[in-house]
C-alpha positions in Angstrom: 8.0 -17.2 7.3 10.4 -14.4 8.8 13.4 -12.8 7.0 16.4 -11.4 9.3 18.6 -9.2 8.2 22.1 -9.3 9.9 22.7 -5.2 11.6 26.2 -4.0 11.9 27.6 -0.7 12.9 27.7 2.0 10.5 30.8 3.4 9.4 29.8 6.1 7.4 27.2 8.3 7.0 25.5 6.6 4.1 25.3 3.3 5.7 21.9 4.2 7.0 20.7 4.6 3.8 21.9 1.8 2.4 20.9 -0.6 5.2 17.5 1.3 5.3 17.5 0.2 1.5 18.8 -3.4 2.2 15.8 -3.6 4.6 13.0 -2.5 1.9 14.2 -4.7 -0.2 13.8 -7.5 1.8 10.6 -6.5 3.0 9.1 -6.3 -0.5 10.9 -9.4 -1.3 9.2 -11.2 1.6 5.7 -9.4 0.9 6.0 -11.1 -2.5 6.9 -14.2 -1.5 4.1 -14.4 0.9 1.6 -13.3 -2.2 2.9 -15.9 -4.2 2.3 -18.6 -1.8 -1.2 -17.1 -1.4 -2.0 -17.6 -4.8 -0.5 -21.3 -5.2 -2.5 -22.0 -1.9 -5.3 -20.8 -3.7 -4.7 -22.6 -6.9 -4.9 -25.7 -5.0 -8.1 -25.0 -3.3 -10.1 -24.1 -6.3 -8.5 -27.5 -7.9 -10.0 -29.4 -5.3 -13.0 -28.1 -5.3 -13.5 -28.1 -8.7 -12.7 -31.7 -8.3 -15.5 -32.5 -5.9 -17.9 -30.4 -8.1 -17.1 -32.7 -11.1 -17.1 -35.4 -9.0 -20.6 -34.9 -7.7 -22.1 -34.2 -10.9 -21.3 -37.7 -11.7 -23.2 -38.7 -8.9 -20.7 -40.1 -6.7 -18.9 -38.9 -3.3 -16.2 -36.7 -2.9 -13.5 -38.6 -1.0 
């Protein structure tokens, strides 16, 4: 997953700052992003497992 963020010219001296902000923002945006879809990814796995786990304890094979 990559984020761009369009770069223009600066017409004034704050610009920099701003775009400098613009781009942290995005960057923690993405950072978060990325974390959450860790954790969902995650979620899933210890689902699964825990469904194998159960389904072994009854004595039959996981699929």
């Amino acid at each position: 997953m990559s984020t761009k963020v369009a770069r223009s010219v600066e017409p004034a001296n704050g610009a920099t700052t701003n775009r400098s902000a613009l781009q942290s923002q995005a960057d923690a945006t993405s950072v978060q992003a990325l974390k959450a879809r860790a954790t969902l990814l995650q979620s899933q796995l210890d689902f699964v497992q825990a469904c194998d786990e159960l389904t072994r304890a009854m004595g039959r094979i996981p699929q």
